[in-house]
C-alpha positions as a Markdown table, in Angstrom:
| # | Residue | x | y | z |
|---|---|---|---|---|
| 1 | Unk | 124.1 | 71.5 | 121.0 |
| 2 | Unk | 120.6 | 72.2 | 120.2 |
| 3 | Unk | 118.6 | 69.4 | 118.1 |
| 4 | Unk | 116.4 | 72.4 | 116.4 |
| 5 | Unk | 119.0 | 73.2 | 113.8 |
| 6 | Unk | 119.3 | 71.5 | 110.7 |
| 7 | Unk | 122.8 | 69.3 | 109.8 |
| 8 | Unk | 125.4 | 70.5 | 107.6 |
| 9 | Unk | 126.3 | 68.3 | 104.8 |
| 10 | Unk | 129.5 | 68.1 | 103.3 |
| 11 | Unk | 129.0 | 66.9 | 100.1 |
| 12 | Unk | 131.8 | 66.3 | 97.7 |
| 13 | Unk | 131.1 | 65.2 | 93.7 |
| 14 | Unk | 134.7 | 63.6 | 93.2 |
| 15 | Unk | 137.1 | 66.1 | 94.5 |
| 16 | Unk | 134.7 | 69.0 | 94.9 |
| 17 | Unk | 132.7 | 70.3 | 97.5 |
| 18 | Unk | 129.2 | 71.3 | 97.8 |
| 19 | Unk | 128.5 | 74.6 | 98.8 |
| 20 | Unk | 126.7 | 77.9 | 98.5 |
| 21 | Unk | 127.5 | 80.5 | 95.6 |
| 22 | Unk | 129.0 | 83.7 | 96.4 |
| 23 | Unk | 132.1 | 85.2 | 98.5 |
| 24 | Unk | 131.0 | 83.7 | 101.7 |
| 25 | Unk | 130.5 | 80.0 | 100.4 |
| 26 | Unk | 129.3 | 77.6 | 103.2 |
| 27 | Unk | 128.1 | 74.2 | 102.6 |
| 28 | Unk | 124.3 | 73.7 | 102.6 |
| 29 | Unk | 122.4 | 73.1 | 106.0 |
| 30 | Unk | 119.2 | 70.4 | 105.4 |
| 31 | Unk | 117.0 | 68.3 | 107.7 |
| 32 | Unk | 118.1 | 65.8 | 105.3 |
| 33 | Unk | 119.9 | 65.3 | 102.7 |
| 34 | Unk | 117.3 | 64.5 | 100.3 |
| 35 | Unk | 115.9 | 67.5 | 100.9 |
| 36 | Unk | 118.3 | 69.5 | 98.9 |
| 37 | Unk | 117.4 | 66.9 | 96.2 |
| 38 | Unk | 120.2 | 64.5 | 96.3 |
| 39 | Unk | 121.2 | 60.5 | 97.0 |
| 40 | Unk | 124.5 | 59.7 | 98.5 |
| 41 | Unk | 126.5 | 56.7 | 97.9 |
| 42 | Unk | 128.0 | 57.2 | 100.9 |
| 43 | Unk | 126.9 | 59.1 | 104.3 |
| 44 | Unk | 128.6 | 59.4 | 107.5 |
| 45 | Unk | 128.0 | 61.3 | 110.3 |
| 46 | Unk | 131.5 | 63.3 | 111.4 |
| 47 | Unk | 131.1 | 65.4 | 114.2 |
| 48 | Unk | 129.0 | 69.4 | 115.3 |
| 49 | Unk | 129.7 | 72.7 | 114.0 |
| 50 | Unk | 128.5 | 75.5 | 115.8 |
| 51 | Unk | 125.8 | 73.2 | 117.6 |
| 52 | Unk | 124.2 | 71.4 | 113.9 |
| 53 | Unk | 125.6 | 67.7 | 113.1 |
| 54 | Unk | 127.9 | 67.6 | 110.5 |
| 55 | Unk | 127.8 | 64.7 | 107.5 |
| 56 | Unk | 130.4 | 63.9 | 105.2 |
| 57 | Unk | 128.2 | 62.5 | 101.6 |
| 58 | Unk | 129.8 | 60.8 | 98.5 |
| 59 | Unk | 127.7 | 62.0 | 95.8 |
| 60 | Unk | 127.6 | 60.0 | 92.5 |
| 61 | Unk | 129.3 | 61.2 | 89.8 |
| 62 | Unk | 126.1 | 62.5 | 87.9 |
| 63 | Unk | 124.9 | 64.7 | 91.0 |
| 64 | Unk | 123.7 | 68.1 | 89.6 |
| 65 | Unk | 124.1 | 71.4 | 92.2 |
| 66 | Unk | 121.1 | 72.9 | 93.9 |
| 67 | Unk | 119.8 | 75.7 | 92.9 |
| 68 | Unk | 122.4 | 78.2 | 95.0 |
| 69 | Unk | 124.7 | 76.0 | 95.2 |
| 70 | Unk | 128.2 | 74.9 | 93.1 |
| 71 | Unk | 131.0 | 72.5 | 93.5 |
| 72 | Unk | 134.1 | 73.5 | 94.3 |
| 73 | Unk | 137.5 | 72.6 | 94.8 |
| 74 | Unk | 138.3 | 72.3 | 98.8 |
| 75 | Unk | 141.7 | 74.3 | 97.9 |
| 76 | Unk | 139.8 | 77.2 | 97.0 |
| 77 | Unk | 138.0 | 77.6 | 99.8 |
| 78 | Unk | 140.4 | 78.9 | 102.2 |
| 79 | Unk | 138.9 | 82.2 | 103.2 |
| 80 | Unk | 135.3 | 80.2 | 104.6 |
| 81 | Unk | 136.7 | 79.9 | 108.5 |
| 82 | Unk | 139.4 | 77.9 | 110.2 |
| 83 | Unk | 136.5 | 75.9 | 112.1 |
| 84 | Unk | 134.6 | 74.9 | 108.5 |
| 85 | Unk | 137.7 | 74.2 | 106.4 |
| 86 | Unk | 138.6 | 71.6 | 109.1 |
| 87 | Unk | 135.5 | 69.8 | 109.0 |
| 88 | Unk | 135.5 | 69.8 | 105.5 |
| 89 | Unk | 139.1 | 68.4 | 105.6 |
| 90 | Unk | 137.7 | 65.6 | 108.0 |
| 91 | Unk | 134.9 | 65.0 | 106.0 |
| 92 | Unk | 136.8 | 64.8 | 102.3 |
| 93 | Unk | 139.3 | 62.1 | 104.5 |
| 94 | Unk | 136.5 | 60.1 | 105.8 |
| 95 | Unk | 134.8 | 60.0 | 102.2 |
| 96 | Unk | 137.9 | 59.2 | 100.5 |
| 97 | Unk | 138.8 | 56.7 | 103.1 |
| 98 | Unk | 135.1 | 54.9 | 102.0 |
| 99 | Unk | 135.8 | 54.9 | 98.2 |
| 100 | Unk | 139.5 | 53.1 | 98.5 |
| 101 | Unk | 138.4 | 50.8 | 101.1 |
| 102 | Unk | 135.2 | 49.1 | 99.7 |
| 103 | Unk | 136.9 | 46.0 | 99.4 |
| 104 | Unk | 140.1 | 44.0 | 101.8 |
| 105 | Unk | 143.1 | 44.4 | 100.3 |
| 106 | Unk | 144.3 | 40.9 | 101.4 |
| 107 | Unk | 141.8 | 38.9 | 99.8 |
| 108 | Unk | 139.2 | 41.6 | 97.3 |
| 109 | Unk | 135.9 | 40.7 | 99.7 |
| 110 | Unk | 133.9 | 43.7 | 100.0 |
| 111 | Unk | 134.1 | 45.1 | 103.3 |
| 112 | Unk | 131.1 | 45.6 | 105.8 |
| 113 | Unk | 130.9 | 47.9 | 108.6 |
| 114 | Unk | 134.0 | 47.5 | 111.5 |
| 115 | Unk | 133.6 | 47.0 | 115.3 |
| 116 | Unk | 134.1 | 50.9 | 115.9 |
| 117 | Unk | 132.1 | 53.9 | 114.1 |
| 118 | Unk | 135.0 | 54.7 | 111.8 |
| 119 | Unk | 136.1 | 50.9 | 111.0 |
| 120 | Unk | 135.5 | 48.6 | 107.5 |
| 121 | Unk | 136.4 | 45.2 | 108.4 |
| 122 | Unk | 136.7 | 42.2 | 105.9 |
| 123 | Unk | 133.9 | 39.8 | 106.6 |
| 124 | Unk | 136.6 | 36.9 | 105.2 |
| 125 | Unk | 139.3 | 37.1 | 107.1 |
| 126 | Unk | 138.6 | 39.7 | 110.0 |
| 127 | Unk | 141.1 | 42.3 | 108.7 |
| 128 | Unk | 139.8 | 45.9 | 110.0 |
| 129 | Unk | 140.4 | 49.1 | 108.3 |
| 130 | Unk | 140.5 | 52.6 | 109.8 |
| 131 | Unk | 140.5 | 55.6 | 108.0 |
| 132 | Unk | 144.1 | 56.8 | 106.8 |
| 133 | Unk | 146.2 | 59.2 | 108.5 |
| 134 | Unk | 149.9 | 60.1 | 107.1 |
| 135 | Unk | 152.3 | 61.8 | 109.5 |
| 136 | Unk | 154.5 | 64.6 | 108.0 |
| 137 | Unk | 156.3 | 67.0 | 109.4 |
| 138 | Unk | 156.5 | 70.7 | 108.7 |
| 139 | Unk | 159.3 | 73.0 | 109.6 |
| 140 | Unk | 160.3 | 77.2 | 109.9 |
| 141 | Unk | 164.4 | 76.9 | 109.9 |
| 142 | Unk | 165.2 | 80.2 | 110.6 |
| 143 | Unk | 169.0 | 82.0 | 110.5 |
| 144 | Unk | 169.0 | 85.2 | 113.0 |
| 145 | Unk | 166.5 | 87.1 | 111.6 |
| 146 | Unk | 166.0 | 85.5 | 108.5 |
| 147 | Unk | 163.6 | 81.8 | 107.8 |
| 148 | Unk | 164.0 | 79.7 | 105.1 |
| 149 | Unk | 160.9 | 79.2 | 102.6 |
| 150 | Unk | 160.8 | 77.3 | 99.4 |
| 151 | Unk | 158.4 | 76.9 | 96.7 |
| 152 | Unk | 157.0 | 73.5 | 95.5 |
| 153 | Unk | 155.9 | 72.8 | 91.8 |
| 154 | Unk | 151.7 | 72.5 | 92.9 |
| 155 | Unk | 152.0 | 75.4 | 94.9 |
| 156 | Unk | 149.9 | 78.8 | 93.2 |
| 157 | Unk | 151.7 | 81.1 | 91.4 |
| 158 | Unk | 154.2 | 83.1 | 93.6 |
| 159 | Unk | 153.4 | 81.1 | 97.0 |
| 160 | Unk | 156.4 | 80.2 | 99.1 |
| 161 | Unk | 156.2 | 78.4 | 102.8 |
| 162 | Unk | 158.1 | 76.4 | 104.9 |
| 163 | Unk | 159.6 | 72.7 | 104.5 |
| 164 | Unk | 157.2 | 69.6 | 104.8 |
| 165 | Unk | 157.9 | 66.7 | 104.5 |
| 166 | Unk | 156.2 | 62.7 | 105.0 |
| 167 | Unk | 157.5 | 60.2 | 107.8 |
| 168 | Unk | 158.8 | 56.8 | 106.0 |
| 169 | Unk | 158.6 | 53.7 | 107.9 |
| 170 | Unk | 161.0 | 52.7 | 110.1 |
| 171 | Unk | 161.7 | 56.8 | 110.7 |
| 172 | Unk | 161.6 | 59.0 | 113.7 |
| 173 | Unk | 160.0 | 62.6 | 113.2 |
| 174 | Unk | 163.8 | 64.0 | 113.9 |
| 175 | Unk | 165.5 | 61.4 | 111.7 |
| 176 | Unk | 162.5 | 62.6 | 108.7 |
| 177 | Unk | 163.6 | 66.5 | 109.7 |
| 178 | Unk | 167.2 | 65.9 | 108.6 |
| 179 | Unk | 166.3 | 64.1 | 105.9 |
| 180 | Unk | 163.9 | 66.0 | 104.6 |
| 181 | Unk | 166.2 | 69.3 | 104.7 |
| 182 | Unk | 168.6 | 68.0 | 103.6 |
| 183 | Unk | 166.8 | 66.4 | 100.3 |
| 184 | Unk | 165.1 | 69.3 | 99.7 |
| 185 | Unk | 167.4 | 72.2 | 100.2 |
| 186 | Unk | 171.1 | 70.8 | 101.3 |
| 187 | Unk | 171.2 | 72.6 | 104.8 |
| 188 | Unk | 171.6 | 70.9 | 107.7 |
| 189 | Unk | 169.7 | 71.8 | 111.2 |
| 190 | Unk | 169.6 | 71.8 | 114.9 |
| 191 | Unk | 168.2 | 72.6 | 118.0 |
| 192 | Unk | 164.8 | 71.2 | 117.2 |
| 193 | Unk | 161.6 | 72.5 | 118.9 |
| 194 | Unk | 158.0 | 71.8 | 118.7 |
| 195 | Unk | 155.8 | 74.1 | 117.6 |
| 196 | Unk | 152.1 | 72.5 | 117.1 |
| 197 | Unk | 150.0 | 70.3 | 114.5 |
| 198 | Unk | 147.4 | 70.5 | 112.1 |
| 199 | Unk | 145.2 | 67.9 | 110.6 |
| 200 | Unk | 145.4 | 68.6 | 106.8 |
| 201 | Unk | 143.3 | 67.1 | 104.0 |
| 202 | Unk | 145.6 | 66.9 | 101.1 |
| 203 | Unk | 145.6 | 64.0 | 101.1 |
| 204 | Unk | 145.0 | 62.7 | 104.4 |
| 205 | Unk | 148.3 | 64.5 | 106.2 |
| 206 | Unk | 148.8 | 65.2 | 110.0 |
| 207 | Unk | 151.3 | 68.2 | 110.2 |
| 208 | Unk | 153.5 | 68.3 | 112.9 |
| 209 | Unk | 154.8 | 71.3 | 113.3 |
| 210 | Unk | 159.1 | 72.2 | 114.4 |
| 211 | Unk | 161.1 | 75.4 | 114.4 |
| 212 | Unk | 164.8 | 74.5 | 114.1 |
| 213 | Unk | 167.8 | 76.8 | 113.6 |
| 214 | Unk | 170.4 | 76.4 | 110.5 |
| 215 | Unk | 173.2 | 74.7 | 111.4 |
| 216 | Unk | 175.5 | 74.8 | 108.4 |
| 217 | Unk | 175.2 | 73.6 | 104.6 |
| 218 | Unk | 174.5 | 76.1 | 101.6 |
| 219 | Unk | 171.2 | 75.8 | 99.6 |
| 220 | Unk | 171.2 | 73.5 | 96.9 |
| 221 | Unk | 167.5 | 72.5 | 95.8 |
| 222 | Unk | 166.5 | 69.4 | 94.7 |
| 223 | Unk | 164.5 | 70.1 | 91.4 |
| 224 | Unk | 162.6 | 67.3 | 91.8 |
| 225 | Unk | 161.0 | 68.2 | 94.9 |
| 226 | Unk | 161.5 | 72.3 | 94.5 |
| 227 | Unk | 161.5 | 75.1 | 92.3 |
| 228 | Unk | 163.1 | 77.7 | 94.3 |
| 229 | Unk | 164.2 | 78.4 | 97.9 |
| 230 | Unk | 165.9 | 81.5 | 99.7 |
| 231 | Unk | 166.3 | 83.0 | 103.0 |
| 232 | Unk | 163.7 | 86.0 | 103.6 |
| 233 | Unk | 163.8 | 88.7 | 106.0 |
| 234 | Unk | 160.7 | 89.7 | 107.9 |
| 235 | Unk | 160.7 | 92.9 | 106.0 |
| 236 | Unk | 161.3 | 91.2 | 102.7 |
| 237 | Unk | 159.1 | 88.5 | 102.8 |
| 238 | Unk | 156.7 | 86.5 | 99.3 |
| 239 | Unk | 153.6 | 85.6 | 99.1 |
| 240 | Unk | 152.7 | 83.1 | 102.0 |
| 241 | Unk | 150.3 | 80.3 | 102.9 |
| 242 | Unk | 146.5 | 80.7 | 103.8 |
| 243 | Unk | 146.1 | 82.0 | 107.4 |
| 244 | Unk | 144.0 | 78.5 | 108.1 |
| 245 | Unk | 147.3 | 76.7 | 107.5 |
| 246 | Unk | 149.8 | 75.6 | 110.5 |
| 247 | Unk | 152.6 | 77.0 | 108.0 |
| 248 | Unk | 151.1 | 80.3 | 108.2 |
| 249 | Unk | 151.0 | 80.4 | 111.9 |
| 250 | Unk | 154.1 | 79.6 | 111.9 |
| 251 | Unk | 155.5 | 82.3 | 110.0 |
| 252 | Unk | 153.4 | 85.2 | 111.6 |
| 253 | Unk | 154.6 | 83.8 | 115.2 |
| 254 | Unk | 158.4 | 84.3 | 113.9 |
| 255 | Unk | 157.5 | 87.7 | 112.3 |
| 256 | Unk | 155.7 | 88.8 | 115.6 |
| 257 | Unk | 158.8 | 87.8 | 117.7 |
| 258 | Unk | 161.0 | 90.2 | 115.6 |
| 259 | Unk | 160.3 | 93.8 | 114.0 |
| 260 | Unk | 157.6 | 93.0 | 111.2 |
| 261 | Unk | 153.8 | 93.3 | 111.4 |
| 262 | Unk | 152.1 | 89.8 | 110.8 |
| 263 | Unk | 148.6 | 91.6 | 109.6 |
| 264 | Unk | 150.5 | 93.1 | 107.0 |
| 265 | Unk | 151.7 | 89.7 | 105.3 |
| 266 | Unk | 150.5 | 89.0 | 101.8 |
| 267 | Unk | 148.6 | 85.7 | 101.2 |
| 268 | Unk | 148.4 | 84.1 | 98.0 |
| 269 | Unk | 144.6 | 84.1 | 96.7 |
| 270 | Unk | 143.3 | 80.7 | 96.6 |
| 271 | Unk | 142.5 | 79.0 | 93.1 |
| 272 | Unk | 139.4 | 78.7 | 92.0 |
């Protein structure tokens, strides 16, 4: 890690990110941040990137964009890297973690920095806050040589992917499977195996990744959760997640292991 080049700062304005203007949109590299002309309410140093230091800023609400620069929505920056998106992901967590834990939740004291780096601990009565994580699991059910993929009311236009879902209390990742499928789509499942995981920023989501085979049921979606859901051939397959996403991986990895071409797969374009 060399200490000549300059930090990267991930800046977000509310829900939008700082970065440069064009196809290739990275977030701006400073010796500091007041050196691209802006104050943070918040700063917190989160880890390197390719060798520079990497900060994750809350910006106040009436920060104005460099020269070069705009805000944009994390969502729509899919297409920067797998290795930027991430930090970006840790950095919007980390910031959003600092705006919803200014003050305890037991007793409304405002909070002071916690024994570790990434810790807020009540000065009143001791309580210690770390920043949020949210287990959910994500899952490719596949049927011979078909998969099931389902499309939820947020997703862009077109988009399908495979089940997620968020672990409730008291709930074991296989017990949230089954009850997640069978919520969503009315199919039951078996033969569980694990696959890989994924931090994911929206909103603060670890995704733990399962392939499972169909073990009975037809599909009955719940409309409150999804609009639509089929099984697709790897010759016949919609629009599909950004490559950056674990849900993508997943897909290509099925497609690889049977006759289809995962460099030809269509991926939805990202929203603005």
């Amino acid at each position: 890690m060399s200490a000549t080049k300059a930090p990267l700062w991930f800046a977000f304005r509310e829900e939008r990110l700082l970065v440069h203007r064009g196809e290739q949109a990275g977030v701006p590299e400073a010796s500091s941040l007041e050196d691209l002309g802006l104050g943070a309410v918040f700063e917190q140093e989160v880890g390197f990137l390719d060798g520079r230091r990497c900060f994750a800023v809350d910006l106040p609400l009436d920060a104005e964009a460099p020269e070069g620069t705009v805000f944009r929505e994390l969502r729509g920056l899919w297409g920067v890297g797998e290795a930027l998106f991430l930090m970006a992901g840790r950095a919007k967590q980390i910031v959003e973690w600092h705006r919803t834990h200014r003050f305890c939740g037991r007793d409304g004291t405002e909070t002071v920095p916690g024994p570790t780096e990434l810790a807020k601990q009540c000065p009143r009565c001791g309580l210690v806050f770390y920043p949020r994580l949210s287990p959910a699991v994500i899952v490719l059910v596949r049927r011979g040589d078909e998969l099931l993929l389902a499309r939820s009311p947020g997703f862009p236009p077109g988009m399908y992917s495979v089940l997620a879902g968020f672990v409730e209390p008291g709930e074991s990742i296989e017990e949230t499977i089954e009850r997640e499928i069978c919520e969503e789509v009315g199919v039951e499942v078996g033969n569980l195996r694990y696959f890989g995981s994924q931090p994911w920023p929206f909103p603060n989501s670890l995704m733990i990744g399962f392939v499972a085979d169909y073990a009975g049921g037809e599909l009955k979606v719940d409309p409150a959760e999804i609009e639509d859901a089929g099984w697709y051939s790897v010759d016949g397959l919609p629009e599909l997640p950004p490559k950056v996403s674990i849900a993508r991986r997943m897909i290509e990895e099925f497609v690889a292991g049977h006759r289809g071409d995962p460099k030809t797969l269509k991926t939805i374009k990202a929203p603005e």
